[in-house]
DSSP file (Angstrom, degrees, kcal/mol; ACC not computed):
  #  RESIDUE AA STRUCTURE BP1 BP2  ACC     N-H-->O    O-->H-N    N-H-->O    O-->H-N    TCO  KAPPA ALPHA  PHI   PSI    X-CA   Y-CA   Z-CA
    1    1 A X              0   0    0      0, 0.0     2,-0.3     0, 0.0    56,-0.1   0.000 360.0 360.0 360.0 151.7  -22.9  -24.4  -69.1
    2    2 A X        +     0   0    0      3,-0.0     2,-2.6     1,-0.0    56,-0.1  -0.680 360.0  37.8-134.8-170.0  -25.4  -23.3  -71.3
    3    3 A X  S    S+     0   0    0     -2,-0.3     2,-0.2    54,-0.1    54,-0.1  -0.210  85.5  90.7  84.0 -63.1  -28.3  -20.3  -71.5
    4    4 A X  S    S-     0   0    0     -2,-2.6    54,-0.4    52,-0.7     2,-0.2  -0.421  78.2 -94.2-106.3 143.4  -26.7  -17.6  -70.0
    5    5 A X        -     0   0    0     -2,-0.2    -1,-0.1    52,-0.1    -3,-0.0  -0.355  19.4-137.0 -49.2 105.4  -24.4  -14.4  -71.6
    6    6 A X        +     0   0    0     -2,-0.2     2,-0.4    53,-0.1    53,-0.2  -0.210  47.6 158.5 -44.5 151.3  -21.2  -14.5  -71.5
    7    7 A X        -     0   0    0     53,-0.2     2,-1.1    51,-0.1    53,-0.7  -0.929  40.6 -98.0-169.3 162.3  -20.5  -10.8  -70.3
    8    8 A X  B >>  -a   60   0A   0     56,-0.7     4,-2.4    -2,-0.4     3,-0.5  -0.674  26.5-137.6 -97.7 130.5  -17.6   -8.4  -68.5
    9    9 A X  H 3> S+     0   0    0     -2,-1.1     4,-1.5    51,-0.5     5,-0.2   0.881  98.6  50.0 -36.1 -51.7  -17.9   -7.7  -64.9
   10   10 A X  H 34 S+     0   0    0      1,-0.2    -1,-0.3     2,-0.2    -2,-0.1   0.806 105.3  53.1 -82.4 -10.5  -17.2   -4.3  -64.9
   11   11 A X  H X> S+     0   0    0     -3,-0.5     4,-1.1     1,-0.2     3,-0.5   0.849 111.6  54.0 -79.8 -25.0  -19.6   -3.3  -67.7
   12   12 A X  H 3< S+     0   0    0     -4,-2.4    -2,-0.2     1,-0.3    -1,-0.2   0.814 111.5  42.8 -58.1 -32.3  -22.3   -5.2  -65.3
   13   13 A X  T 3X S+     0   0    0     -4,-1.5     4,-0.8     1,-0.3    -1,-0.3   0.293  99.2  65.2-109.3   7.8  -21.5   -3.2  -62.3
   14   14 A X  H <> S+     0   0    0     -3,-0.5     4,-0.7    -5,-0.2    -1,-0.3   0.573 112.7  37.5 -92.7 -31.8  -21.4   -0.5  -64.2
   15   15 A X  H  < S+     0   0    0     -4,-1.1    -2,-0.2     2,-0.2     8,-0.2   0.456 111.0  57.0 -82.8  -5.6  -25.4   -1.4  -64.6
   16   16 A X  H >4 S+     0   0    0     -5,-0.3     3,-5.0     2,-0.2     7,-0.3   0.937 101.3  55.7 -98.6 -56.8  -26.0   -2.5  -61.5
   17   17 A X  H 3< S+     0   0    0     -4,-0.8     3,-0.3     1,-0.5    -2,-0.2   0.529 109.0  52.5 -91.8  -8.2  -24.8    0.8  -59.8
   18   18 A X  T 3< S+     0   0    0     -4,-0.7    -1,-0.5     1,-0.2    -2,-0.2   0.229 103.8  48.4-133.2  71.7  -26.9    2.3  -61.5
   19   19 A X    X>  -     0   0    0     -3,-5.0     4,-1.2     1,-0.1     3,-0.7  -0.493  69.4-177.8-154.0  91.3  -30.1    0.5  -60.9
   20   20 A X  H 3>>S+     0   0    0      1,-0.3     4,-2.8    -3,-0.3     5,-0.5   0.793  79.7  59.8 -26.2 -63.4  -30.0    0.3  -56.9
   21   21 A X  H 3>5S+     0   0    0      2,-0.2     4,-1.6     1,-0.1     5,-0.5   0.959 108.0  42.5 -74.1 -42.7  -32.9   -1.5  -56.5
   22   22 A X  H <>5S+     0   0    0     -3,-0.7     4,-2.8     1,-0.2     5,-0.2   0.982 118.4  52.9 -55.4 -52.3  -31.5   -5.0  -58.9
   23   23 A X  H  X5S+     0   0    0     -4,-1.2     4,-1.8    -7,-0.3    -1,-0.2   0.886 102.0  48.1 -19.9 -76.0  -28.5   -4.5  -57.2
   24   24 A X  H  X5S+     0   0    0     -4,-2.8     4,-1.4     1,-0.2    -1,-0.2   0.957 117.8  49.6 -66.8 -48.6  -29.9   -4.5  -53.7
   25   25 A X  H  X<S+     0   0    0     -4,-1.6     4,-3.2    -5,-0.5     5,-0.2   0.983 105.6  50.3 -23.5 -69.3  -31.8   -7.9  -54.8
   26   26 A X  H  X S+     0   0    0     -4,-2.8     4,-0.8    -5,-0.5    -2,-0.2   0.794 111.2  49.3 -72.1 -16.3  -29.3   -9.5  -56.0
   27   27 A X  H >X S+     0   0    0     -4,-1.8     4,-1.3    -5,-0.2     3,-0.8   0.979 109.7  54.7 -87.9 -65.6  -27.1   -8.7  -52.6
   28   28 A X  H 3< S+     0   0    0     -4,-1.4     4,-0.2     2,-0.3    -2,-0.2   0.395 110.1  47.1  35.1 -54.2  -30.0   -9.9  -50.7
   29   29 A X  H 3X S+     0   0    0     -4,-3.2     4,-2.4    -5,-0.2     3,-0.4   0.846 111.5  50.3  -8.9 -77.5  -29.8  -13.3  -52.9
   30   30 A X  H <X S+     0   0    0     -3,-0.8     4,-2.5    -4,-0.8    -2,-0.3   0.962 115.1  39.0 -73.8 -55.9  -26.5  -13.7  -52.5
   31   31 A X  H  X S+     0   0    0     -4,-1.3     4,-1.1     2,-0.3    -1,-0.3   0.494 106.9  56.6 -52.6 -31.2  -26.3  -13.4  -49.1
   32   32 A X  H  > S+     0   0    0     -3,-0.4     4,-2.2    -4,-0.2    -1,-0.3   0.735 114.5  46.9 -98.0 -35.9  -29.3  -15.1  -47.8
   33   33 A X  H  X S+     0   0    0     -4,-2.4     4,-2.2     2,-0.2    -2,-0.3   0.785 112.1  45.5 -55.5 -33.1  -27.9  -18.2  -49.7
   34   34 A X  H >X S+     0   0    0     -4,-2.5     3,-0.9     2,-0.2     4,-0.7   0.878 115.5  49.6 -64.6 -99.8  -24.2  -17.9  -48.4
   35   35 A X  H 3X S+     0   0    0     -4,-1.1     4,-1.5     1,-0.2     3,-0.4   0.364 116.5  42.7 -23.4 -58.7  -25.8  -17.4  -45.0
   36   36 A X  H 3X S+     0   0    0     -4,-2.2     4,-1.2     2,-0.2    -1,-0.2   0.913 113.9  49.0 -22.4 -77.4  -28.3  -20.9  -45.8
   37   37 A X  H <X S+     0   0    0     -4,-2.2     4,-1.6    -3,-0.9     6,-1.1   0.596 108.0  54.2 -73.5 -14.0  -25.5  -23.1  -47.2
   38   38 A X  H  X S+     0   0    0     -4,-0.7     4,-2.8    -3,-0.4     5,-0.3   0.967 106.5  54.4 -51.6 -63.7  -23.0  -22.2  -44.1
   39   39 A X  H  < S+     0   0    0     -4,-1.5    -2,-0.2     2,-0.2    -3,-0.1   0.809 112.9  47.7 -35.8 -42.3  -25.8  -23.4  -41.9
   40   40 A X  H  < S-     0   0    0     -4,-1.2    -2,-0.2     3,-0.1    -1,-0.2   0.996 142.3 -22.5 -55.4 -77.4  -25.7  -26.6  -43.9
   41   41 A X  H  < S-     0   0    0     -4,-1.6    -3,-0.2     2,-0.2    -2,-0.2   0.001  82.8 -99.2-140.6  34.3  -22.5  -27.6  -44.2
   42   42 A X  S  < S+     0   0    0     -4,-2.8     2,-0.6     1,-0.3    -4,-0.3   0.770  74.1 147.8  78.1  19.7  -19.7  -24.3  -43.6
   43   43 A X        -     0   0    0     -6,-1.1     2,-0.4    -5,-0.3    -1,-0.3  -0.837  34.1-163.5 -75.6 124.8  -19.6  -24.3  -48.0
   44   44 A X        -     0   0    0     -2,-0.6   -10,-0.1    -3,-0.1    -1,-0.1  -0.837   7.6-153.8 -97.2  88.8  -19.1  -20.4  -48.3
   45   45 A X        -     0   0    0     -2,-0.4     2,-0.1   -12,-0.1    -7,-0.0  -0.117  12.6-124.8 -50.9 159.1  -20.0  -19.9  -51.9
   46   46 A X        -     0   0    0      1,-0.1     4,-0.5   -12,-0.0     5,-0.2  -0.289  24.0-112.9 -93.1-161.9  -18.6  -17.1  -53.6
   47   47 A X  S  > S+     0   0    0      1,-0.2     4,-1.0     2,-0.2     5,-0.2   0.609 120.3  61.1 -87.8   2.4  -21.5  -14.3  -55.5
   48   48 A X  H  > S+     0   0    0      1,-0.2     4,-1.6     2,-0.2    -1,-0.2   0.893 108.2  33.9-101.7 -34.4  -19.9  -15.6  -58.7
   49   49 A X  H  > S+     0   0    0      2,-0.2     4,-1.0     1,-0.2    -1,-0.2   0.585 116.5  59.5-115.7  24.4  -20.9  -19.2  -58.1
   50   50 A X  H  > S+     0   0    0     -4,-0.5     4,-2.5     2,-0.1     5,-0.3   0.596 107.9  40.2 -44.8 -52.3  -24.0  -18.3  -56.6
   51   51 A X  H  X S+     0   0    0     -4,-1.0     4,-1.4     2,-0.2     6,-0.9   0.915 117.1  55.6 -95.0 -21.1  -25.2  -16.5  -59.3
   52   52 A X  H  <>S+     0   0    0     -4,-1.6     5,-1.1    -5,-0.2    -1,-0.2   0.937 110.5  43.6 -22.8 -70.3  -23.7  -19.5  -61.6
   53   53 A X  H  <5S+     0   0    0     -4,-1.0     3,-0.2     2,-0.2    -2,-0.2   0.769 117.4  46.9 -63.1 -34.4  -25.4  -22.1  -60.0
   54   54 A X  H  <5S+     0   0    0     -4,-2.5    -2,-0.2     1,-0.2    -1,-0.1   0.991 133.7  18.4 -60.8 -57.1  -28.7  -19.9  -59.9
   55   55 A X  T  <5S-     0   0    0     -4,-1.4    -1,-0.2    -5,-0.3   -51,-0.2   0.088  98.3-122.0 -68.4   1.9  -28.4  -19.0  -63.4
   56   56 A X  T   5 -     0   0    0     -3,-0.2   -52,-0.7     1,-0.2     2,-0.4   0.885  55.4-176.3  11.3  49.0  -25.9  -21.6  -64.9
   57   57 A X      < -     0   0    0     -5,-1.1     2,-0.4    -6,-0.9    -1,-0.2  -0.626  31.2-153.9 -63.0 123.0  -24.3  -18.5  -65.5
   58   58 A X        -     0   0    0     -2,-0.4     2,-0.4   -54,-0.4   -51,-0.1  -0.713  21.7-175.8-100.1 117.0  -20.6  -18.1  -67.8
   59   59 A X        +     0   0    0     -2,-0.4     2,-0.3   -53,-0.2   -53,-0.1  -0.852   5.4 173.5-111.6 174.3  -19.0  -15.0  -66.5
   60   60 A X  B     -a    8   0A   0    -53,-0.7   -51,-0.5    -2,-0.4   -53,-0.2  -0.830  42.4-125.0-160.7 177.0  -15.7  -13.8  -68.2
   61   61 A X        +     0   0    0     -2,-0.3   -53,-0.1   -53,-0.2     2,-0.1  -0.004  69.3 131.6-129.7   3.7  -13.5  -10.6  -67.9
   62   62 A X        -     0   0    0    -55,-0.1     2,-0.6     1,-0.1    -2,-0.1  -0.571  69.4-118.7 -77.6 149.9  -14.0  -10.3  -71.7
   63   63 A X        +     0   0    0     -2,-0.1     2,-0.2   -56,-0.1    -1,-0.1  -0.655  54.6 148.3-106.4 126.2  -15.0   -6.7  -72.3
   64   64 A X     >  -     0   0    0     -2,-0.6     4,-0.9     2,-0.0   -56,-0.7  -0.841  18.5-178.1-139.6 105.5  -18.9   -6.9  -74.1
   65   65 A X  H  > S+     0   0    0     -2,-0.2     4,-2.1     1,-0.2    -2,-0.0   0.815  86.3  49.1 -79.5 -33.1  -20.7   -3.5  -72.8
   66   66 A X  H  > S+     0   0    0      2,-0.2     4,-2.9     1,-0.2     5,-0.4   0.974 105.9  51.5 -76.4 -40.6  -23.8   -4.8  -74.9
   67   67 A X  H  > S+     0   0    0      1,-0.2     4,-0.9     2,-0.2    -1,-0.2   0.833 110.7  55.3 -61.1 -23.8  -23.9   -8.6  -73.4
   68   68 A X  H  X S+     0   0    0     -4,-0.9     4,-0.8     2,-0.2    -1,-0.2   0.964 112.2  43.4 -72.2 -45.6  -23.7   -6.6  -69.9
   69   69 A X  H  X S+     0   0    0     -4,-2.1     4,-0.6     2,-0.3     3,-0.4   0.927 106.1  53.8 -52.7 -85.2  -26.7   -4.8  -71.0
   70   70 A X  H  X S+     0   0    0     -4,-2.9     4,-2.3     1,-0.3    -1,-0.2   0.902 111.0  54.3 -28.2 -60.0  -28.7   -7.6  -72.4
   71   71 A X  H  X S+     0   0    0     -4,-0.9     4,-1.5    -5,-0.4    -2,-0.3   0.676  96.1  60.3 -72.9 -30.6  -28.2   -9.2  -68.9
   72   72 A X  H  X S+     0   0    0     -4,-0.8     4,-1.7    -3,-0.4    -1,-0.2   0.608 103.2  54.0 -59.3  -9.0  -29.4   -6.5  -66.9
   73   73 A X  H  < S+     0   0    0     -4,-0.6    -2,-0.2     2,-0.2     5,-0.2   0.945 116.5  40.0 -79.8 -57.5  -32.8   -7.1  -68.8
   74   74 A X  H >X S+     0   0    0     -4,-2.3     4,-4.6     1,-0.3     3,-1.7   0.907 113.1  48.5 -47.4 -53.9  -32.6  -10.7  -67.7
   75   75 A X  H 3X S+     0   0    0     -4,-1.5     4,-3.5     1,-0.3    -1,-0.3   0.952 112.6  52.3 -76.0 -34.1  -31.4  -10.1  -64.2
   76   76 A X  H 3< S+     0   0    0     -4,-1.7    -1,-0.3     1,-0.2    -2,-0.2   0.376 118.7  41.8 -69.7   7.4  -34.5   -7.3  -63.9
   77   77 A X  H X4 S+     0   0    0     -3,-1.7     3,-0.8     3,-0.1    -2,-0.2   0.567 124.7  33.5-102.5 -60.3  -36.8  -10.3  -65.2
   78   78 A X  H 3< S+     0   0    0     -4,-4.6    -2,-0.2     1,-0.3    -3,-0.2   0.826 107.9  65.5 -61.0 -44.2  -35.3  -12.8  -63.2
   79   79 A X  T 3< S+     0   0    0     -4,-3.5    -1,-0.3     4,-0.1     2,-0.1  -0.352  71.9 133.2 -96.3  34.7  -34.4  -10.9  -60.0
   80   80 A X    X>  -     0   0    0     -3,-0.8     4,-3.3     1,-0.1     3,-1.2  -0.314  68.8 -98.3 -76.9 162.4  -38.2   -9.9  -58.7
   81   81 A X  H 3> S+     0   0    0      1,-0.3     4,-2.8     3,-0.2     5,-0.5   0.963 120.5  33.3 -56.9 -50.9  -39.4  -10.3  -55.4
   82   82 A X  H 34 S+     0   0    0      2,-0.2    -1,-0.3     1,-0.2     5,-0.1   0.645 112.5  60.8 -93.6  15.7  -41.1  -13.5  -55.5
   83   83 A X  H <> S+     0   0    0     -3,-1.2     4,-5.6     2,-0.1    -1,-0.2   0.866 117.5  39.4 -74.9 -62.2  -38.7  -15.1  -58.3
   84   84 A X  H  X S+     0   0    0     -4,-3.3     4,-0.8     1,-0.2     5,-0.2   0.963 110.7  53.5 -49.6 -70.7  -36.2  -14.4  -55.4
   85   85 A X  H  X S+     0   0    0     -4,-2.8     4,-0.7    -5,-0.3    -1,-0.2   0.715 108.8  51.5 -35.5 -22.3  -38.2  -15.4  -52.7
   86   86 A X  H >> S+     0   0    0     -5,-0.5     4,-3.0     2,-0.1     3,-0.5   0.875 107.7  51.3 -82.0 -54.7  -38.8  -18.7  -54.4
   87   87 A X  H 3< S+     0   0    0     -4,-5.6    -2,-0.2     1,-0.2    -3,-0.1   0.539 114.7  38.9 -81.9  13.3  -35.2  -19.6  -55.0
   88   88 A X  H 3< S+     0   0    0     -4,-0.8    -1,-0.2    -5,-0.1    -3,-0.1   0.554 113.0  56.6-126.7  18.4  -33.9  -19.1  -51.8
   89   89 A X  H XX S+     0   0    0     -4,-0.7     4,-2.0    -3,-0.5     3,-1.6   0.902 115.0  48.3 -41.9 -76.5  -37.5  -20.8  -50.0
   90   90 A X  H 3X S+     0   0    0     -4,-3.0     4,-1.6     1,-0.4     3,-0.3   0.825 109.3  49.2 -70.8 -43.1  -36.2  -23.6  -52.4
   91   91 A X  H 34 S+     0   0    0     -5,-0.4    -1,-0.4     1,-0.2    -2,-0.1   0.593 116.1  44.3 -55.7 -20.9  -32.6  -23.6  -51.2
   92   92 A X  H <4 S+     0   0    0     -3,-1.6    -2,-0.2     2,-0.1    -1,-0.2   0.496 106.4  51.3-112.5  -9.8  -33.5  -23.7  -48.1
   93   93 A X  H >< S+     0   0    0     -4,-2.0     3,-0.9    -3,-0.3    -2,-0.2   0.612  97.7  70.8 -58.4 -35.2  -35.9  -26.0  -47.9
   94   94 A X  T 3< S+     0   0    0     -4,-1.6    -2,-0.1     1,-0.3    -3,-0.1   0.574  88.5  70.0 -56.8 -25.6  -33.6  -28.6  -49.8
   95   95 A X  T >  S+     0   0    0      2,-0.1     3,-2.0    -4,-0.1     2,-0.5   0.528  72.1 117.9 -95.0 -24.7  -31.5  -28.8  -46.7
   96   96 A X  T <  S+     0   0    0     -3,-0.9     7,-0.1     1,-0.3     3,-0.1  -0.396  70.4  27.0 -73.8 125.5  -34.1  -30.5  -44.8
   97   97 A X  T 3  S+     0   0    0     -2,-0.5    -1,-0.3     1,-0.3     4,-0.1  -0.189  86.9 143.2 125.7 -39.2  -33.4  -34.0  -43.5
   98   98 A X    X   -     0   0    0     -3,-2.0     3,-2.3     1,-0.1    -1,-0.3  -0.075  64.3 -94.2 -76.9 128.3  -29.5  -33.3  -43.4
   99   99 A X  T 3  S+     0   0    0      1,-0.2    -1,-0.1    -3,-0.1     3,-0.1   0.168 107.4  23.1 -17.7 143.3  -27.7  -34.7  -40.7
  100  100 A X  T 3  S+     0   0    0      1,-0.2    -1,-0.2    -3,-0.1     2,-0.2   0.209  96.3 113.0  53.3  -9.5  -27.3  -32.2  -37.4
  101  101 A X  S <  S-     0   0    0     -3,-2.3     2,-0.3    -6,-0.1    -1,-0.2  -0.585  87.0 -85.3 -95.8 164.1  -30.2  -30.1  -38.4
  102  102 A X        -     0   0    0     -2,-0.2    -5,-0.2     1,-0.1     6,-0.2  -0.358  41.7-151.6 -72.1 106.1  -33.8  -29.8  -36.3
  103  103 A X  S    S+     0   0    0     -2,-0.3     2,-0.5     1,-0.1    -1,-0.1   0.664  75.8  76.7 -46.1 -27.1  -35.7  -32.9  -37.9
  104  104 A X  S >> S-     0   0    0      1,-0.2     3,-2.6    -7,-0.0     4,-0.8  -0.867  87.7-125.5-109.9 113.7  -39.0  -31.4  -37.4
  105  105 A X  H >> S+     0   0    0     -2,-0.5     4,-1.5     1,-0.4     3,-1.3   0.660 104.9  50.2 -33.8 -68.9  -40.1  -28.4  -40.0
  106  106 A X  H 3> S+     0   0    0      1,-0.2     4,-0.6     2,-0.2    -1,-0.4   0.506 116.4  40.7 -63.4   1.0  -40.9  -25.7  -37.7
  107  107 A X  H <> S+     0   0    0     -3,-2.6     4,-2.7     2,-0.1    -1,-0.2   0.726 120.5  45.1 -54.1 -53.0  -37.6  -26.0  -35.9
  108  108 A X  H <X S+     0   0    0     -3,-1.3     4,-0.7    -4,-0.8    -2,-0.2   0.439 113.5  48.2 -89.3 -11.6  -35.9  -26.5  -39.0
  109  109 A X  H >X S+     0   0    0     -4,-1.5     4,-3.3    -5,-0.2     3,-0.6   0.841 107.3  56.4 -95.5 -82.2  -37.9  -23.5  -40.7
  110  110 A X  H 3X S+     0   0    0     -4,-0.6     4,-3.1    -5,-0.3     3,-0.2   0.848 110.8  49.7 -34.1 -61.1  -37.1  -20.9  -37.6
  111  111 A X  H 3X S+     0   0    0     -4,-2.7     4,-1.8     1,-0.2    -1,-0.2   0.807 109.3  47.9 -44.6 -35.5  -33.1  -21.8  -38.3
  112  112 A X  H <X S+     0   0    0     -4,-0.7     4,-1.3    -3,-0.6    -2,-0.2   0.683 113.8  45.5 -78.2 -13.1  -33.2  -21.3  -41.6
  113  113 A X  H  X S+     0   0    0     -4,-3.3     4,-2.8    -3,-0.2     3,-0.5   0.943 102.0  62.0 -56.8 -72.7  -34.9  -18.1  -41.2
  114  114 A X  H >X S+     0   0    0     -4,-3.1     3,-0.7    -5,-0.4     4,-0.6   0.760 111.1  45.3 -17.4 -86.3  -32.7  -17.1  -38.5
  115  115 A X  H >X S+     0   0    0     -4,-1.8     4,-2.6     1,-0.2     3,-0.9   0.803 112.5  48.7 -19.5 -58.9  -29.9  -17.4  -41.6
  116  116 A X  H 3X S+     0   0    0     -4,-1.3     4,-7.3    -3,-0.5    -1,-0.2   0.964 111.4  46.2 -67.6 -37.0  -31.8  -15.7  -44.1
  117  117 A X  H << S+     0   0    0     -4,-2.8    -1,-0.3    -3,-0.7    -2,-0.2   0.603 109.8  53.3 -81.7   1.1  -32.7  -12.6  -42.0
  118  118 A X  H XX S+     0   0    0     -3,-0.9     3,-3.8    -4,-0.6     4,-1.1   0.754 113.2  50.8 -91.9 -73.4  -28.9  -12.4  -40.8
  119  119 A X  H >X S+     0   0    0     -4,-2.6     4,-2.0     1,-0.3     3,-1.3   0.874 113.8  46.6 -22.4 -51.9  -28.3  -12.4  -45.1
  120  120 A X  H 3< S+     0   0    0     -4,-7.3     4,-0.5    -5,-0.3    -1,-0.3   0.679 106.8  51.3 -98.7   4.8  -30.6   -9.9  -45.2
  121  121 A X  H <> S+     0   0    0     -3,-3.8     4,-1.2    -5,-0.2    -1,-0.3   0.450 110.0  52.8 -77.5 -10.5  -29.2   -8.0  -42.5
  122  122 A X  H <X S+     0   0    0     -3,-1.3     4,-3.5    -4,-1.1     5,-0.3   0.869 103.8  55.1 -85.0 -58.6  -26.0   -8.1  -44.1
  123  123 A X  H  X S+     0   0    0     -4,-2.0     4,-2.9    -5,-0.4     5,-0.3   0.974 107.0  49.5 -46.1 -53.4  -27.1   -6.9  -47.3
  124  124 A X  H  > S+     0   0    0     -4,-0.5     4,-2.1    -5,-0.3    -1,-0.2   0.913 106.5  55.9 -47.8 -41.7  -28.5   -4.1  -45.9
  125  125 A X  H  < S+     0   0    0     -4,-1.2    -1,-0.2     1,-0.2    -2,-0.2   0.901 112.5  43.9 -49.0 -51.5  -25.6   -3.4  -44.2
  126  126 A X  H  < S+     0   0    0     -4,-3.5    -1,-0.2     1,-0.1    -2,-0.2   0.563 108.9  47.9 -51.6 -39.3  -23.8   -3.5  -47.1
  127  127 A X  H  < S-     0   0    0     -4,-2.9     2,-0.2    -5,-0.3    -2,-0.2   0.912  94.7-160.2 -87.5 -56.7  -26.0   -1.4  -49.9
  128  128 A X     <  +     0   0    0     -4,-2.1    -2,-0.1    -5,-0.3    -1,-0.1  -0.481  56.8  14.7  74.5-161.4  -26.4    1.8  -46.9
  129  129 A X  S    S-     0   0    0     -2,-0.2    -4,-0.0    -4,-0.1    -5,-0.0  -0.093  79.6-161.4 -56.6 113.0  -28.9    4.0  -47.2
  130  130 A X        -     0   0    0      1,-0.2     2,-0.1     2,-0.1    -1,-0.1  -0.129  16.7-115.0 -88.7 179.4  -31.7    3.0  -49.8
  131  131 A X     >  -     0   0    0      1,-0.0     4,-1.7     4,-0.0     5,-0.2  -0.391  38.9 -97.9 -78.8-171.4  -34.3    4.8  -51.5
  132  132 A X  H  > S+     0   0    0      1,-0.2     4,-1.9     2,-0.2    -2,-0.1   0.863 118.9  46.9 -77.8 -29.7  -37.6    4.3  -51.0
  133  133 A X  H  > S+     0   0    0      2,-0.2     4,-1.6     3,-0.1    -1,-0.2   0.814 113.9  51.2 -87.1 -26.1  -38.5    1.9  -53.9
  134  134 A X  H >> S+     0   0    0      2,-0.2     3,-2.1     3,-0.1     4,-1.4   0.993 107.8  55.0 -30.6 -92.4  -35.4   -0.2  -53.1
  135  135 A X  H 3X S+     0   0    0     -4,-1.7     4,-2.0     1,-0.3    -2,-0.2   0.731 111.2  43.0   3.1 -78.5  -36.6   -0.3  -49.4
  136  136 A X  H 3< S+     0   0    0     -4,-1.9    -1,-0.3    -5,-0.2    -2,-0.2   0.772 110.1  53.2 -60.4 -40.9  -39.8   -1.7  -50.3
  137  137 A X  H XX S+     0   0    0     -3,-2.1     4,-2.2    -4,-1.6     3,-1.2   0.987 112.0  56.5 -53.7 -72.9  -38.6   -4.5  -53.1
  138  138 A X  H 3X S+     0   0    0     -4,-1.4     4,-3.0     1,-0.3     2,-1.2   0.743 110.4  30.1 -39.6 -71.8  -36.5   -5.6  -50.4
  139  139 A X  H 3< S+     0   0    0     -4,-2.0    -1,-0.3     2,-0.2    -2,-0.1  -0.510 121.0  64.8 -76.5  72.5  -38.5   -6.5  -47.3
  140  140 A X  H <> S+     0   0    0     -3,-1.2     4,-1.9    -2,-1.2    -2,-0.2   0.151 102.0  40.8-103.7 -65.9  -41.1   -7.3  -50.0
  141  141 A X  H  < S+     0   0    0     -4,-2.2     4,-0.5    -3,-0.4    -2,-0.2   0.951 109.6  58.3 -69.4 -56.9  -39.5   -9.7  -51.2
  142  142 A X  T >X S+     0   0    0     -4,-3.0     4,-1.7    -5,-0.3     3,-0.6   0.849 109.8  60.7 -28.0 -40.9  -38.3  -10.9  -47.0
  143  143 A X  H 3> S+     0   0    0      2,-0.2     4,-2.1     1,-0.2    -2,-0.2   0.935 102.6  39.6 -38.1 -67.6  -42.3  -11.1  -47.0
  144  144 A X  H 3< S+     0   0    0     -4,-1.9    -1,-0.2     1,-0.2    -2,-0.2   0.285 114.0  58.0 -95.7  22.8  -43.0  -13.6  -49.5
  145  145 A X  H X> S+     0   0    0     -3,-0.6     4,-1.0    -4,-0.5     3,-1.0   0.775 107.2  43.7-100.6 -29.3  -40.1  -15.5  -48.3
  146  146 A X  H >X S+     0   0    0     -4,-1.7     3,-3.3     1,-0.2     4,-2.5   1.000 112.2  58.0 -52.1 -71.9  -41.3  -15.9  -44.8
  147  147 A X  H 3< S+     0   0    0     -4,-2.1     4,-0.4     1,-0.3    -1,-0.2   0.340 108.0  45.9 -32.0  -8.4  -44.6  -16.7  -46.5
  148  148 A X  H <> S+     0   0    0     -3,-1.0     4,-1.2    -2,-0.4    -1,-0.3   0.518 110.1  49.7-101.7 -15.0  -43.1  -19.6  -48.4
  149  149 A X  H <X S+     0   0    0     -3,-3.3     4,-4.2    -4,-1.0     5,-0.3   0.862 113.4  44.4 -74.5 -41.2  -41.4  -21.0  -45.8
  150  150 A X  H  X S+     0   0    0     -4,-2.5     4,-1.9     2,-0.2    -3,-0.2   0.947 117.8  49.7 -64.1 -44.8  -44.7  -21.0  -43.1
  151  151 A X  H  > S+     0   0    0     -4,-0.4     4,-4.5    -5,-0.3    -1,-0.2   0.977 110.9  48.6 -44.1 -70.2  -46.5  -22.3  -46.3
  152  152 A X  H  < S+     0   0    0     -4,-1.2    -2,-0.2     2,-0.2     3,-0.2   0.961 113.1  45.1 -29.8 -65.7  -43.4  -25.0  -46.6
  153  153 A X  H  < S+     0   0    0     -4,-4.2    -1,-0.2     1,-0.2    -2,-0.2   0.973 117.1  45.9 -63.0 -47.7  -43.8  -26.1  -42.7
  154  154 A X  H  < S+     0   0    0     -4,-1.9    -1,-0.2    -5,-0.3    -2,-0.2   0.915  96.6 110.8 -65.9 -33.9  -48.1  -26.3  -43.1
  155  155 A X  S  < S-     0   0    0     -4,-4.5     2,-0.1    -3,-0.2    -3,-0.1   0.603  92.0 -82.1 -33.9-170.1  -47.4  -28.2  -46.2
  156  156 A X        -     0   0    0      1,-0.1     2,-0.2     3,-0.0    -1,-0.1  -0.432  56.0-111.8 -89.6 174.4  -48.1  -32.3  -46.8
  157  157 A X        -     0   0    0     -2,-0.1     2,-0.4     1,-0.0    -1,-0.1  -0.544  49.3 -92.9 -97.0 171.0  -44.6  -34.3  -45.0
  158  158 A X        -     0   0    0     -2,-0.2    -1,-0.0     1,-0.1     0, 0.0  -0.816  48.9 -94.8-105.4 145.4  -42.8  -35.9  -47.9
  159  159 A X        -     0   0    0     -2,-0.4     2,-0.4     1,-0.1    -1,-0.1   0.191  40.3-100.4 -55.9 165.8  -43.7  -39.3  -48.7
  160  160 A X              0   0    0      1,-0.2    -1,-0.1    -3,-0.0    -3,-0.0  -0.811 360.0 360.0 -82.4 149.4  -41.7  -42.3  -47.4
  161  161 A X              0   0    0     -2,-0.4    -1,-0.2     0, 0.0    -2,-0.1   0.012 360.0 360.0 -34.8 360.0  -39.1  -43.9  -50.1
């Protein structure tokens, strides 16, 4: 794996808790993807190789307060509404074709929505009461993910092979 910080968990969540709104993102993420790749095929990723795979992120338990740091910068780069909204549009779009799922986009669109907005009911569930600029990233970001999926479904068909 390459790119990404090596860094200790608990100095990360020690960043994360306090800045509520990456946090509530990044649960939001995780969640609407878990929720996506069960629909696919029952895989329940864990957030650690979720955020691996997004990120080809290395985590370790080795204690670096500064690499945790450094990596908040990133994940506050990385973790914006439509960055998110793109990578779990893309993840969930990728699934289309796969055996047992609705062959036709807007069928196949409406389930995976269905999925994401149960993720992003979960999250919520999860974070509890936000503030206001939290709030707002969040279904912001739910916004421009519906909007990339209806985009997705109007889109050109993909060519035949």
């Amino acid at each position: 794996m390459g790119g990404m910080d090596s860094l200790d968990l608990s100095a990360l969540a020690g960043n994360l808790a306090k800045d509520h709104k990456a946090m509530a993102i990044m649960e939001l993420h995780y969640q609407s993807m878990h929720a996506v790749s069960t629909v696919f095929d029952g895989t329940k990723y864990s957030r650690t190789e979720i955020y691996a795979q997004t990120f080809d992120m290395k985590l370790t338990v080795a204690g670096d307060p500064e690499a945790a740091k450094a990596l908040m910068e990133k994940i506050r780069q990385e973790w914006s509404p439509d960055k998110v909204a793109d990578r779990i549009a893309d993840f969930a779009t990728a699934g289309f074709g796969r055996a047992g799922l609705p062959q036709e986009r807007s069928a196949f669109r409406d389930l995976i929505q269905q999925a994401i907005e149960s993720g992003y009911s979960q999250a919520k569930g999860l974070l509890g009461p936000l503030g206001d600029e939290t709030a707002s990233s969040l279904e912001e970001t739910m916004k421009k993910i519906r909007e990339r999926l209806d985009a997705w479904v109007k889109g050109p068909e993909p060519s035949a092979l």
